[in-house]
C-alpha positions as CSV (number, residue, x, y, z in Angstrom):
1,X,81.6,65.9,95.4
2,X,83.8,63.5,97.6
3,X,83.7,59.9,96.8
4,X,83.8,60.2,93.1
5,X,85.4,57.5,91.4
6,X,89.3,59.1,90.8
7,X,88.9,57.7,87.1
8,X,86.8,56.3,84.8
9,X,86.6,55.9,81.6
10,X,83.3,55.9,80.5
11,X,79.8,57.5,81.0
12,X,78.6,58.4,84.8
13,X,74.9,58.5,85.5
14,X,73.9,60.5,88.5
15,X,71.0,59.2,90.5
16,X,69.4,60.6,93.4
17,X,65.9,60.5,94.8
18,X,63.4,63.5,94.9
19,X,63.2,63.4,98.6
20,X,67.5,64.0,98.8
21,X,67.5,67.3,96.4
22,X,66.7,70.8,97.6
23,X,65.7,73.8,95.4
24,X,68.4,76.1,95.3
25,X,71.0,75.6,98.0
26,X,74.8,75.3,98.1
27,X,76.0,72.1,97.3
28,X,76.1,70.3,94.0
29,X,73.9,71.9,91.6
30,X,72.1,71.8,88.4
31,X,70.4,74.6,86.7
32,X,67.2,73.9,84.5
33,X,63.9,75.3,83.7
34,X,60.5,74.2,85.8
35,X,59.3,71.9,83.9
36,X,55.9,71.0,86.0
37,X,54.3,72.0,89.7
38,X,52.3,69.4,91.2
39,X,51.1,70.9,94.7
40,X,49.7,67.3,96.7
41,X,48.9,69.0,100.3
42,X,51.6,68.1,102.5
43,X,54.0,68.7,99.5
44,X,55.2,69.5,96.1
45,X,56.5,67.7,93.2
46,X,58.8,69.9,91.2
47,X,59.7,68.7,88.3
48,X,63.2,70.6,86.3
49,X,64.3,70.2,83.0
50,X,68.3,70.4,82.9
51,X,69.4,69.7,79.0
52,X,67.3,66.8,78.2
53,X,67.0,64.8,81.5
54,X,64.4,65.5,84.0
55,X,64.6,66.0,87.5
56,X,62.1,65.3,90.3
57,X,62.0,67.2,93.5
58,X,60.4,66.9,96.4
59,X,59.5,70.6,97.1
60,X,57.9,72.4,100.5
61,X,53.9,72.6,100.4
62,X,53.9,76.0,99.8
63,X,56.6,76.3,96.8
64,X,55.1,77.7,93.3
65,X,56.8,78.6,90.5
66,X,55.9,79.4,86.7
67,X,56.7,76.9,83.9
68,X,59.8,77.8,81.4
69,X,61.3,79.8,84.6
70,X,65.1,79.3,86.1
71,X,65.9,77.0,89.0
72,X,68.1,75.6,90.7
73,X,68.6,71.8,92.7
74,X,70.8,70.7,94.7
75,X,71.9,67.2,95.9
76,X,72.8,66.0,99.4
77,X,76.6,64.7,98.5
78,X,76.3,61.3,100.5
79,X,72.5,60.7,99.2
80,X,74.1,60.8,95.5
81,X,74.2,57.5,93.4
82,X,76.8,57.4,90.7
83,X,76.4,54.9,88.1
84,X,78.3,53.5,85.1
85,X,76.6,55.1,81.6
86,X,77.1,52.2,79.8
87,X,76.6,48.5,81.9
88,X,74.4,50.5,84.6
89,X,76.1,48.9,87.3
90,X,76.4,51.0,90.4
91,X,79.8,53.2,91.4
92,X,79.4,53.9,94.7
């Protein structure tokens, strides 16, 4: 990811918002396991569980998936937030 901090010597904390992740795709990833569905109409919350952290996605109308099953997100690089773990104080 471009724009990462060259050092630090601490924690990071990734943030991004559910409307700036895709599922599957190319560009930075995480892997987890669906963790919950929540079809709305226009579109769908999808809800991973990578390790212990939980990420929320905001997923096309139609997209289903079974709990406990593989998938994949992916972050739009310049829509990512990076944080420091342990004051909380944004990186860039």
């Amino acid at each position: 990811v471009t724009g990462l901090p060259s050092r630090h010597g601490g924690r990071i904390t990734l943030g991004v918002r559910p409307e700036d992740c895709t599922v599957g795709g190319t560009n930075p990833q995480v892997t987890g396991n669906v963790y919950g569905v929540e079809p709305t109409g226009d579109l769908t919350y999808l809800t991973v569980k990578a390790g212990d952290k939980l990420i929320e996605v905001k997923a096309r109308r139609d997209y289903r998936a079974e709990l406990n099953t593989p998938e994949t997100v992916s972050f739009d690089p310049p829509r990512i937030y990076l944080f420091d773990g342990d004051t909380g104080l944004r990186l860039r």
